[in-house]
PDB file with one MODEL, atoms N, CA, C and O in Angstrom:
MODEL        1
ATOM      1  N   UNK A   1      37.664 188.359 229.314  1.00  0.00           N
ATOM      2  CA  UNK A   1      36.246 188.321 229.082  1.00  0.00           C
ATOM      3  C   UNK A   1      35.657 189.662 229.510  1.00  0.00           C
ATOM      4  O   UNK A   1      36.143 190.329 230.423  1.00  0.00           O
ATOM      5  N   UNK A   2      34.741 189.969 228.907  1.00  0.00           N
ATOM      6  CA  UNK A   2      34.128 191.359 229.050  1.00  0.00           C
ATOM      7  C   UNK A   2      32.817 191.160 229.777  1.00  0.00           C
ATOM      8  O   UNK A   2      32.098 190.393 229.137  1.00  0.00           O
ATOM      9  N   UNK A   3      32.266 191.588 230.889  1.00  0.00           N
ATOM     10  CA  UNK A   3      31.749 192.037 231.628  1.00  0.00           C
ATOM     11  C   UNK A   3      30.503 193.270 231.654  1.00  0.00           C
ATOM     12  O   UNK A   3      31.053 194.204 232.237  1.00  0.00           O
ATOM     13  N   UNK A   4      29.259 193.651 231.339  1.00  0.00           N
ATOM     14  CA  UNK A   4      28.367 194.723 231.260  1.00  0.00           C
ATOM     15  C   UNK A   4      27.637 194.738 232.207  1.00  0.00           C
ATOM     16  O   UNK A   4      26.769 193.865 232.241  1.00  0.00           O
ATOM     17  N   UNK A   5      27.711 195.688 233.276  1.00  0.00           N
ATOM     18  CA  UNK A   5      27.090 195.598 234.478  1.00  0.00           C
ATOM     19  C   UNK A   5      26.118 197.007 234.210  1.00  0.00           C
ATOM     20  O   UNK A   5      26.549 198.131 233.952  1.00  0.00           O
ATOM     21  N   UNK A   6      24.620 196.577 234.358  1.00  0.00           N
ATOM     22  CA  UNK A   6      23.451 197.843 234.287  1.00  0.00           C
ATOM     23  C   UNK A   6      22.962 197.727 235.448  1.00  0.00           C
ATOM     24  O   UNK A   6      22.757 196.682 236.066  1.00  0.00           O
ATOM     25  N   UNK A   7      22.687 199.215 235.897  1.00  0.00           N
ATOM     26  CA  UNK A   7      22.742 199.468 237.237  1.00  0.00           C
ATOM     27  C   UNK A   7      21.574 200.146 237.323  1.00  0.00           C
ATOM     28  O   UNK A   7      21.655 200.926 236.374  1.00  0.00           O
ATOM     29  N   UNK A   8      20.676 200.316 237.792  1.00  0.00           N
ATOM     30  CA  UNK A   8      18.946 201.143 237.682  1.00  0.00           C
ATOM     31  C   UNK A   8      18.353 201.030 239.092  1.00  0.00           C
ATOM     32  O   UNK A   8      18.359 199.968 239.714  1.00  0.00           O
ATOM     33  N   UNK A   9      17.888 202.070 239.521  1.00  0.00           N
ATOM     34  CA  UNK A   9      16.949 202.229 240.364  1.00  0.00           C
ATOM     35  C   UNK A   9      15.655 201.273 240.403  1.00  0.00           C
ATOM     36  O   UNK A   9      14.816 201.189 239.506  1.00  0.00           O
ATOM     37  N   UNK A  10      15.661 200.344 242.008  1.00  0.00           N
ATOM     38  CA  UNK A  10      14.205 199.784 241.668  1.00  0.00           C
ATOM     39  C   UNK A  10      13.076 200.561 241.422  1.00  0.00           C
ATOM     40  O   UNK A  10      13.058 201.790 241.484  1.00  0.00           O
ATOM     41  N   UNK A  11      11.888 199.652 241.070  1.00  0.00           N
ATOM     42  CA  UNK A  11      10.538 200.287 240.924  1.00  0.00           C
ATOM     43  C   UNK A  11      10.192 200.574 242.261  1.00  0.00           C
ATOM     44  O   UNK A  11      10.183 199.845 243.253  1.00  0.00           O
ATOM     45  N   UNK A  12       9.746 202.447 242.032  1.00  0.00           N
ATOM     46  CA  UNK A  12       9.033 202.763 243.448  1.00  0.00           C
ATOM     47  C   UNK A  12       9.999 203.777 244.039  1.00  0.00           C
ATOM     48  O   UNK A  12       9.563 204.689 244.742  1.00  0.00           O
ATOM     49  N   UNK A  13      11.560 203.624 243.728  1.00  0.00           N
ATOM     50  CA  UNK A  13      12.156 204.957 244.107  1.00  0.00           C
ATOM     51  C   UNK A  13      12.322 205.936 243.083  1.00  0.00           C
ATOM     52  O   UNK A  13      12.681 205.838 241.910  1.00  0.00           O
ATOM     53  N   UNK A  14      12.055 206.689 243.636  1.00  0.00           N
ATOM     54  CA  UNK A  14      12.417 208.164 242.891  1.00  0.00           C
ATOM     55  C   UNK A  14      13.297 208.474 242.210  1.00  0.00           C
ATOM     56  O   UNK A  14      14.429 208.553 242.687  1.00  0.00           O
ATOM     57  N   UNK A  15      13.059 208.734 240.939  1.00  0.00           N
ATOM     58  CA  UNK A  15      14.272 208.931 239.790  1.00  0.00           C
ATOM     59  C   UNK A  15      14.244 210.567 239.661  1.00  0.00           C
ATOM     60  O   UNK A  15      13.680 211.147 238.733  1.00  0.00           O
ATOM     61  N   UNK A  16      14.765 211.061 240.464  1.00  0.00           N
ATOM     62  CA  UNK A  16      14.739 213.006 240.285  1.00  0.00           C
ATOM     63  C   UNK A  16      15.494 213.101 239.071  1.00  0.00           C
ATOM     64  O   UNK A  16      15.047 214.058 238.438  1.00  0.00           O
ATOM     65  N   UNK A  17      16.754 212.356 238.249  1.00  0.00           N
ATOM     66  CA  UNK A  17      17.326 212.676 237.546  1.00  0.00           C
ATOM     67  C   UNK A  17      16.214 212.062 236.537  1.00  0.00           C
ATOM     68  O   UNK A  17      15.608 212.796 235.757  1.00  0.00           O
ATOM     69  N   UNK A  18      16.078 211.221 236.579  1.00  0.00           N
ATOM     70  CA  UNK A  18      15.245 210.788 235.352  1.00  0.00           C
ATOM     71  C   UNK A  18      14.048 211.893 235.022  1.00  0.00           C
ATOM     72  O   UNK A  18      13.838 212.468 233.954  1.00  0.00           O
ATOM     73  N   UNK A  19      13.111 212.038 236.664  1.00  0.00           N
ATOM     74  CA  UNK A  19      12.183 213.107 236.194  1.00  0.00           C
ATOM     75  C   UNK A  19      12.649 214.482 235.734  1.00  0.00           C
ATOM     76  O   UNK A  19      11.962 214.991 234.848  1.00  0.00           O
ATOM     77  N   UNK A  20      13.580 215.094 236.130  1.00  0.00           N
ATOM     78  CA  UNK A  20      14.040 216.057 235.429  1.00  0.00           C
ATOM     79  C   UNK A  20      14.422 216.009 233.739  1.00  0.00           C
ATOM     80  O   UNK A  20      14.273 216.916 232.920  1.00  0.00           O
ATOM     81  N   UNK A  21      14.848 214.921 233.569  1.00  0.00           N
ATOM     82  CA  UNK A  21      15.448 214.598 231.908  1.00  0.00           C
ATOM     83  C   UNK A  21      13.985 214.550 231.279  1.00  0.00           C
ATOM     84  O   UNK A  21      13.770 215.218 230.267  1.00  0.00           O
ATOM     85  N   UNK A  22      12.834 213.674 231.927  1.00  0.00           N
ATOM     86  CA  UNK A  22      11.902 213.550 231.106  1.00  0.00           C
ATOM     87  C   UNK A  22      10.754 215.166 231.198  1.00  0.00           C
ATOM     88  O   UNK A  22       9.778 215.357 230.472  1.00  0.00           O
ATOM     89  N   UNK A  23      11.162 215.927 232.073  1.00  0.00           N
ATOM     90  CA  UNK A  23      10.484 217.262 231.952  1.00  0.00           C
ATOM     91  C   UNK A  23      11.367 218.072 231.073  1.00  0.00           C
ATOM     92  O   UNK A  23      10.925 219.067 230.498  1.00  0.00           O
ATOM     93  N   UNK A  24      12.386 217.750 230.970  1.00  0.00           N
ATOM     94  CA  UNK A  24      13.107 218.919 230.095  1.00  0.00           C
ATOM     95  C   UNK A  24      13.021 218.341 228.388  1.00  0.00           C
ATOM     96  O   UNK A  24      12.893 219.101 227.428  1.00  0.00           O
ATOM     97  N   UNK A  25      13.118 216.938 228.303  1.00  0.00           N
ATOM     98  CA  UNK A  25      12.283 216.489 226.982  1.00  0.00           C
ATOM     99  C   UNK A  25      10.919 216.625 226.693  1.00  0.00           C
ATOM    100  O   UNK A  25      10.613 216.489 225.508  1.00  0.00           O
ATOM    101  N   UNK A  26       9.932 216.887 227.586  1.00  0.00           N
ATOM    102  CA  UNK A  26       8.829 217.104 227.417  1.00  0.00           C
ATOM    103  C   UNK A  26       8.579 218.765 226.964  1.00  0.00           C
ATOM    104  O   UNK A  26       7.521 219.044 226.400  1.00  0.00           O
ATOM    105  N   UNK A  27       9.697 219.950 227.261  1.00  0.00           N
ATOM    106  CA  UNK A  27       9.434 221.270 227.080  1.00  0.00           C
ATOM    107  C   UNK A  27      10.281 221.403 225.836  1.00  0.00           C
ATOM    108  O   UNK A  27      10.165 222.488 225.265  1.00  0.00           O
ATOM    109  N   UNK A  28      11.105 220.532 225.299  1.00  0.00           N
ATOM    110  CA  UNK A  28      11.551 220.501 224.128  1.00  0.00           C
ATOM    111  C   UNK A  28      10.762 219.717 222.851  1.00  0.00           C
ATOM    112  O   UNK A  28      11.294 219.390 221.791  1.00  0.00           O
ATOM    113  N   UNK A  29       9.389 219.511 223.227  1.00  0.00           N
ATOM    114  CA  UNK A  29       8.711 218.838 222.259  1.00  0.00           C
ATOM    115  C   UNK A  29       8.758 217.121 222.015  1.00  0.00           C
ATOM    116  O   UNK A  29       8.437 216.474 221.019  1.00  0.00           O
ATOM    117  N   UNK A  30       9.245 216.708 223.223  1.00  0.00           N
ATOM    118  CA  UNK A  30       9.224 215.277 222.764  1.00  0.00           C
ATOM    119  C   UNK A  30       8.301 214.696 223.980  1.00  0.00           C
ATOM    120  O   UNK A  30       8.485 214.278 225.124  1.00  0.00           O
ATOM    121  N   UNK A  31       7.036 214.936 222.957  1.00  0.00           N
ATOM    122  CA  UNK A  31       6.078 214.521 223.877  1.00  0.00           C
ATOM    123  C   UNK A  31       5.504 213.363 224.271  1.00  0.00           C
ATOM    124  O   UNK A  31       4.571 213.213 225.061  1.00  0.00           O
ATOM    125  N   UNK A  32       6.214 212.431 223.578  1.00  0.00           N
ATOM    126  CA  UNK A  32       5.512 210.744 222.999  1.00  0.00           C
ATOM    127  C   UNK A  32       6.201 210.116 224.239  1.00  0.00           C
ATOM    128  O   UNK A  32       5.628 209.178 224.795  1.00  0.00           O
ATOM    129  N   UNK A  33       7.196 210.493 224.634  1.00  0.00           N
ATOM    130  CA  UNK A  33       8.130 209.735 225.754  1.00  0.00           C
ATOM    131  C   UNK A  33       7.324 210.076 227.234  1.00  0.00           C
ATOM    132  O   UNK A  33       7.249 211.193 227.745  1.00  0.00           O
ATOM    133  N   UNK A  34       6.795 208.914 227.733  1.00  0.00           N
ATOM    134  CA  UNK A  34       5.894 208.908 228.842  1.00  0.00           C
ATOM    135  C   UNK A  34       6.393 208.701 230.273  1.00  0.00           C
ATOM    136  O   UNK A  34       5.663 208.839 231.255  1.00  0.00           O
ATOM    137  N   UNK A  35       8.076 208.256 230.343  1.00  0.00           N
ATOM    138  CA  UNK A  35       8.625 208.124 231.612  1.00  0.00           C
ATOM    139  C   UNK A  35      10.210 208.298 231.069  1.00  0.00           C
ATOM    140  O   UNK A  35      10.647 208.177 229.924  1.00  0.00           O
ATOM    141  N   UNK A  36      10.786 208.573 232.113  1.00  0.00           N
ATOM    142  CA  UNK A  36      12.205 208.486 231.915  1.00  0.00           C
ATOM    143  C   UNK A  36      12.989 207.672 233.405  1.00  0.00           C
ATOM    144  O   UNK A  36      12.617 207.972 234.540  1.00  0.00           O
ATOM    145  N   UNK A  37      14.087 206.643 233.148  1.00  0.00           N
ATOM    146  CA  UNK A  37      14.979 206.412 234.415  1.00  0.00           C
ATOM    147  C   UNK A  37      16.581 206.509 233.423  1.00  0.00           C
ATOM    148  O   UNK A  37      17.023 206.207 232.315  1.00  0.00           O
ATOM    149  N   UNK A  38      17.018 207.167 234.760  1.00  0.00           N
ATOM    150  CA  UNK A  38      18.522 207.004 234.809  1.00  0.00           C
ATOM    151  C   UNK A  38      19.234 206.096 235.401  1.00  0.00           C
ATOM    152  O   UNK A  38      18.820 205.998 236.556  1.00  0.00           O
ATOM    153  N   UNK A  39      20.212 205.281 235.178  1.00  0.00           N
ATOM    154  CA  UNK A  39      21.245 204.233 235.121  1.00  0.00           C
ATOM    155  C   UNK A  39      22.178 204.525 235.071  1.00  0.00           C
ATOM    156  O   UNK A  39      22.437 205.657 234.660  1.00  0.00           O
ATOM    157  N   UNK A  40      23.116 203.694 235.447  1.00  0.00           N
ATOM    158  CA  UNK A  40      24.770 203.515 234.851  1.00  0.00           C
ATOM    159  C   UNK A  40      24.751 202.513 234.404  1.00  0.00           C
ATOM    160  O   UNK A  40      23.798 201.734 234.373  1.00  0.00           O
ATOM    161  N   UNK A  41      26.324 202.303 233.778  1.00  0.00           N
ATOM    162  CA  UNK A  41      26.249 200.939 232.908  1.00  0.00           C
ATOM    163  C   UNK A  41      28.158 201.108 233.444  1.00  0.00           C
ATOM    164  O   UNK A  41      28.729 202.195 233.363  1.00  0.00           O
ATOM    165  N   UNK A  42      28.644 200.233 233.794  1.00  0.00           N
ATOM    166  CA  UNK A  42      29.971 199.229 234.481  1.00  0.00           C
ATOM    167  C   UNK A  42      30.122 198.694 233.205  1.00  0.00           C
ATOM    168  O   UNK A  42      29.076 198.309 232.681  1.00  0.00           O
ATOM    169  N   UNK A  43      31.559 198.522 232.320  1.00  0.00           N
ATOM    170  CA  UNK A  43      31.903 198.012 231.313  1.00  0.00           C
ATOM    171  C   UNK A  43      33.324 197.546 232.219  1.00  0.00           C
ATOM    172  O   UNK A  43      34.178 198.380 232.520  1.00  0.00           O
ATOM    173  N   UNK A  44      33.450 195.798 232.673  1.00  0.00           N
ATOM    174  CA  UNK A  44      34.447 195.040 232.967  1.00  0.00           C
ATOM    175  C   UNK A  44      35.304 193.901 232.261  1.00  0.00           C
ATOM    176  O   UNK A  44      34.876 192.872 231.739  1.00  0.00           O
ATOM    177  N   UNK A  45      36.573 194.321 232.370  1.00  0.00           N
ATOM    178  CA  UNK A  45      37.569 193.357 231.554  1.00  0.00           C
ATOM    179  C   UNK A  45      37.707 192.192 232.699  1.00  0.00           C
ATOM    180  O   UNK A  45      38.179 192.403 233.816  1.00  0.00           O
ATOM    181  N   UNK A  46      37.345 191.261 232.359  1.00  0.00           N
ATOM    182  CA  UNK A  46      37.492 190.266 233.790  1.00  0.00           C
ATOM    183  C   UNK A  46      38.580 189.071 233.322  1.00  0.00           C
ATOM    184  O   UNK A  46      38.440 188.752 232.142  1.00  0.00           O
ATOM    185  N   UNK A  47      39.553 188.414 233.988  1.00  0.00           N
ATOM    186  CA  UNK A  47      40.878 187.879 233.614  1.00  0.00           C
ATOM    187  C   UNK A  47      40.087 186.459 233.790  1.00  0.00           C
ATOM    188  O   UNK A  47      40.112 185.950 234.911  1.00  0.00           O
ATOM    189  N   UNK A  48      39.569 185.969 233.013  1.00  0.00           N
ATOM    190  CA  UNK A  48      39.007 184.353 233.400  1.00  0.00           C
ATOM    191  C   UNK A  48      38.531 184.260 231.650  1.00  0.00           C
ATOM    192  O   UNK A  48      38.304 185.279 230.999  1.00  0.00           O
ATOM    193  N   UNK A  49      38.424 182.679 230.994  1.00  0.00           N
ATOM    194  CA  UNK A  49      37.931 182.096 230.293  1.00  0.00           C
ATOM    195  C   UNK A  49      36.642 181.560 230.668  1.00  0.00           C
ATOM    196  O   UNK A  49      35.752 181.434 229.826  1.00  0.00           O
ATOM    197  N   UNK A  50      36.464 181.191 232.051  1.00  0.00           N
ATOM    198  CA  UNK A  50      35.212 180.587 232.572  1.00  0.00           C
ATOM    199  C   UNK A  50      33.993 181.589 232.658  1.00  0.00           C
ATOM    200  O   UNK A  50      33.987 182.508 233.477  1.00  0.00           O
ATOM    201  N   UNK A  51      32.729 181.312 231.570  1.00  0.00           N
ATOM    202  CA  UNK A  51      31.653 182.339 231.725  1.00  0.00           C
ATOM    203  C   UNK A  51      31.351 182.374 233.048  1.00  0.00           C
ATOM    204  O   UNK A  51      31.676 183.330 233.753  1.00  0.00           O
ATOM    205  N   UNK A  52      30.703 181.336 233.496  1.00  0.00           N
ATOM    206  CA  UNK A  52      30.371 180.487 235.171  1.00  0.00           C
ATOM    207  C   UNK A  52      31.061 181.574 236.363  1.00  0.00           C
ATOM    208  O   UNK A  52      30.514 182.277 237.212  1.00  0.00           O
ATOM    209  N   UNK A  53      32.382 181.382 236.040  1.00  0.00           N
ATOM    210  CA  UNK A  53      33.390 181.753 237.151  1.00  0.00           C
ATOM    211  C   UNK A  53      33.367 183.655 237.114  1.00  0.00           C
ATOM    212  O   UNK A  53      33.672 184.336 238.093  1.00  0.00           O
ATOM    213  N   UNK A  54      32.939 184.222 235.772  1.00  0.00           N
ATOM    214  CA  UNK A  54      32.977 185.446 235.318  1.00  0.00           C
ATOM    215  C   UNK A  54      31.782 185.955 235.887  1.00  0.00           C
ATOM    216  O   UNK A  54      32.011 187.036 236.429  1.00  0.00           O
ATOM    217  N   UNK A  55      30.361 185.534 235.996  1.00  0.00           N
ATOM    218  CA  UNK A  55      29.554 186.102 236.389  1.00  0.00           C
ATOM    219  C   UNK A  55      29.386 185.568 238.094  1.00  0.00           C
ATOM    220  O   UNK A  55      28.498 186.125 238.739  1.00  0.00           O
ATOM    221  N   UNK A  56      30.050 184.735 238.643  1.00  0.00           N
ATOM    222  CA  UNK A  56      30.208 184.621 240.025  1.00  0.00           C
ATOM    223  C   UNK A  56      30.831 186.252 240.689  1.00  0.00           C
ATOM    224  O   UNK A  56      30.381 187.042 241.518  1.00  0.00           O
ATOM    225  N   UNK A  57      32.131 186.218 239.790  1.00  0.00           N
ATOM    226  CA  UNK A  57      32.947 187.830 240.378  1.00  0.00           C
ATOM    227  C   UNK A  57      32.541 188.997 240.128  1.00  0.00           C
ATOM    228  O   UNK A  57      33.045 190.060 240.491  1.00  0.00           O
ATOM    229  N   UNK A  58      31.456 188.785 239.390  1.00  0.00           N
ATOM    230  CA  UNK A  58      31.118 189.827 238.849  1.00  0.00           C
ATOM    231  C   UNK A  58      29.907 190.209 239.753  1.00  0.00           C
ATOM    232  O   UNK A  58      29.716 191.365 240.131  1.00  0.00           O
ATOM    233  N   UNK A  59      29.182 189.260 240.040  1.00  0.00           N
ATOM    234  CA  UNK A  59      27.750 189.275 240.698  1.00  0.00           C
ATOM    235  C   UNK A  59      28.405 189.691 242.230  1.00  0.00           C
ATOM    236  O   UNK A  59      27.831 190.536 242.917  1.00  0.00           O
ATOM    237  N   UNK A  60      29.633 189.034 242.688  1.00  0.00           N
ATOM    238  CA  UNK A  60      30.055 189.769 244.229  1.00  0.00           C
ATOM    239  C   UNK A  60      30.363 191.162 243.813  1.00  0.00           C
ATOM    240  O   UNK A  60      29.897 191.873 244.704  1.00  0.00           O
ATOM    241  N   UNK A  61      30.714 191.635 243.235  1.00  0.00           N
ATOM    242  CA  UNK A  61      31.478 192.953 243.089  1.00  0.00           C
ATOM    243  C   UNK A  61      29.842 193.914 242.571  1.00  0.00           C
ATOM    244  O   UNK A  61      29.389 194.964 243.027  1.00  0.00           O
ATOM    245  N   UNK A  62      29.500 193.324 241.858  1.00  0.00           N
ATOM    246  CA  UNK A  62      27.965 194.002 242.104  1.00  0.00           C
ATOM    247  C   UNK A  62      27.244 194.170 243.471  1.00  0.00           C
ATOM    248  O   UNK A  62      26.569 195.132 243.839  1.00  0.00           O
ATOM    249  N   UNK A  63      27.560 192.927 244.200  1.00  0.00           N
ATOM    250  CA  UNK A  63      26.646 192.919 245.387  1.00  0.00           C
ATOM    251  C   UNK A  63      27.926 193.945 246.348  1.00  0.00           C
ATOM    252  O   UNK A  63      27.525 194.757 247.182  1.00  0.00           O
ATOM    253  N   UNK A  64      28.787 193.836 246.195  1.00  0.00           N
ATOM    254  CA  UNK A  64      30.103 194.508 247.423  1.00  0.00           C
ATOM    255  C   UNK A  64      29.870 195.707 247.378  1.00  0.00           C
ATOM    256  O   UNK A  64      29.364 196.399 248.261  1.00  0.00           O
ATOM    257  N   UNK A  65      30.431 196.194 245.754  1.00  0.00           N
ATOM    258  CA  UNK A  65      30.785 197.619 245.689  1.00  0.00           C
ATOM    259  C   UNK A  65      29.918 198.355 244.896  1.00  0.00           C
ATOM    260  O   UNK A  65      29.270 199.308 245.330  1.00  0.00           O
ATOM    261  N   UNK A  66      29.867 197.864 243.491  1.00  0.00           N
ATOM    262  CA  UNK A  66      29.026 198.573 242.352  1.00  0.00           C
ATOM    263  C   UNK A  66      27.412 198.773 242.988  1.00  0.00           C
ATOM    264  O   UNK A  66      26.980 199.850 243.398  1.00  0.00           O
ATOM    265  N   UNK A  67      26.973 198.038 242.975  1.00  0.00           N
ATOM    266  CA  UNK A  67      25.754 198.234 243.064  1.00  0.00           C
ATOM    267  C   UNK A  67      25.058 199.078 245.025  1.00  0.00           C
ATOM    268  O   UNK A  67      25.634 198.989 246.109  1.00  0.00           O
ATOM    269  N   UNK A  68      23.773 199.751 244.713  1.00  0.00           N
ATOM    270  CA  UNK A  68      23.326 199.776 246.282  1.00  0.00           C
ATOM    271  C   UNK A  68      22.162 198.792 246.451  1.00  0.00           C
ATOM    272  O   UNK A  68      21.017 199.243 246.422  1.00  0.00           O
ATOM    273  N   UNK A  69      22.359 197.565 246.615  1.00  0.00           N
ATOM    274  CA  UNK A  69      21.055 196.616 246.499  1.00  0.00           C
ATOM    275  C   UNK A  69      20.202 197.162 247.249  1.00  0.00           C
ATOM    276  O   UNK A  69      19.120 196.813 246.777  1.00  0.00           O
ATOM    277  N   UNK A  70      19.943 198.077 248.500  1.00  0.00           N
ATOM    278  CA  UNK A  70      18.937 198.628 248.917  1.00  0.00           C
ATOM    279  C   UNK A  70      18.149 199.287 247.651  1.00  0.00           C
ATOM    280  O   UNK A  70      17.017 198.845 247.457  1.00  0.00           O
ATOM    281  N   UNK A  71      18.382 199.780 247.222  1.00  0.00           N
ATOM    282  CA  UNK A  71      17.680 200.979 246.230  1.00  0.00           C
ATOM    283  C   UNK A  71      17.509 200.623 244.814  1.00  0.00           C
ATOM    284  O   UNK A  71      16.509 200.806 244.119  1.00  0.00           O
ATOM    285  N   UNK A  72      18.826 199.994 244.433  1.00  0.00           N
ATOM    286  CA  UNK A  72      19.014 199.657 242.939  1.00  0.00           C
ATOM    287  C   UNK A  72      19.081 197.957 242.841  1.00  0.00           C
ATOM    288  O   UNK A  72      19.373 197.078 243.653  1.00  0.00           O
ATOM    289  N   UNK A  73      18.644 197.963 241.387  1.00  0.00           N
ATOM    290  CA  UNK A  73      18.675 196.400 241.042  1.00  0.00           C
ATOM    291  C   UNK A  73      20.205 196.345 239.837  1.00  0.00           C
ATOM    292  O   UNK A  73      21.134 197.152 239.825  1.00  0.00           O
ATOM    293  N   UNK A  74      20.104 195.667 239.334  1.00  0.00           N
ATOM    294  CA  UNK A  74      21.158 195.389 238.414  1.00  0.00           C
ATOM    295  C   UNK A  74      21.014 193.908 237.406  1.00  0.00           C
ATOM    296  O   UNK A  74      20.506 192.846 237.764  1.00  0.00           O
ATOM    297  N   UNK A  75      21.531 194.176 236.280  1.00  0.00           N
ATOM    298  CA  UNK A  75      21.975 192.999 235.204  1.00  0.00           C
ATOM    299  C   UNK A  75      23.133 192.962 235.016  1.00  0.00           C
ATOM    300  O   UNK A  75      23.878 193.911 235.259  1.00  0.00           O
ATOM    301  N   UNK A  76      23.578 191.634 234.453  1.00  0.00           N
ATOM    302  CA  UNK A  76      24.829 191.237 234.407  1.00  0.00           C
ATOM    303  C   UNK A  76      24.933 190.752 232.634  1.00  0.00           C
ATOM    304  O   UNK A  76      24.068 190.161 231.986  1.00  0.00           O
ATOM    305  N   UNK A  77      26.045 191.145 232.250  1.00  0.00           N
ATOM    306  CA  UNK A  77      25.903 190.670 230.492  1.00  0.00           C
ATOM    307  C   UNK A  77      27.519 190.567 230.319  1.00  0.00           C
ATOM    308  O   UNK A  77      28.284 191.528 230.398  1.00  0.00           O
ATOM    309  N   UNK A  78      27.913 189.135 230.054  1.00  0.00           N
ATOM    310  CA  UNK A  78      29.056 188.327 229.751  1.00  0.00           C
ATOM    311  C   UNK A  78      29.208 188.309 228.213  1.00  0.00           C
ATOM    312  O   UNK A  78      28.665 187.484 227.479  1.00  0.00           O
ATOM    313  N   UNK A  79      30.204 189.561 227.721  1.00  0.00           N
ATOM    314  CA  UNK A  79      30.128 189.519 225.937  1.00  0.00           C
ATOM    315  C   UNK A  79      31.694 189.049 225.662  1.00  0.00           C
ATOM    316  O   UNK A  79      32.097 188.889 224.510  1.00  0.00           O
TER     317      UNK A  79
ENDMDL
END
């Protein structure tokens, strides 16, 4: 079973990478774009048939390793 873990900064911390991407799109003419955040995205092969049991291991390993729940939030997507 496949596994999509999105990883984003909560609201309220500072996205320097994001603000940098969205100032350097803004001096390249793309002016319509009003904010920018940066993410990762976790693509997991997980050894289970059970959706249930898939987003249990998945949600610890978010909370353990992947993710910094201080700072960042996260979604979970079972495809």
């Amino acid at each position: 079973m496949k596994a999509i873990v999105n990883i984003y900064l909560k609201e309220g911390v500072l996205d320097t990478q994001g603000k940098a991407t969205h100032h350097a799109l803004d001096s390249l003419g793309f002016d319509s774009v009003s904010d920018v955040r940066i993410g990762k995205q976790i693509i997991l092969e997980v050894d289970t048939k059970d959706k249930a049991e898939a987003e249990e291991q998945i949600k610890d390993m978010a909370e353990t390793l992947l993710a910094n729940t201080v700072i960042e939030d996260y979604t979970i997507e079972i495809v």
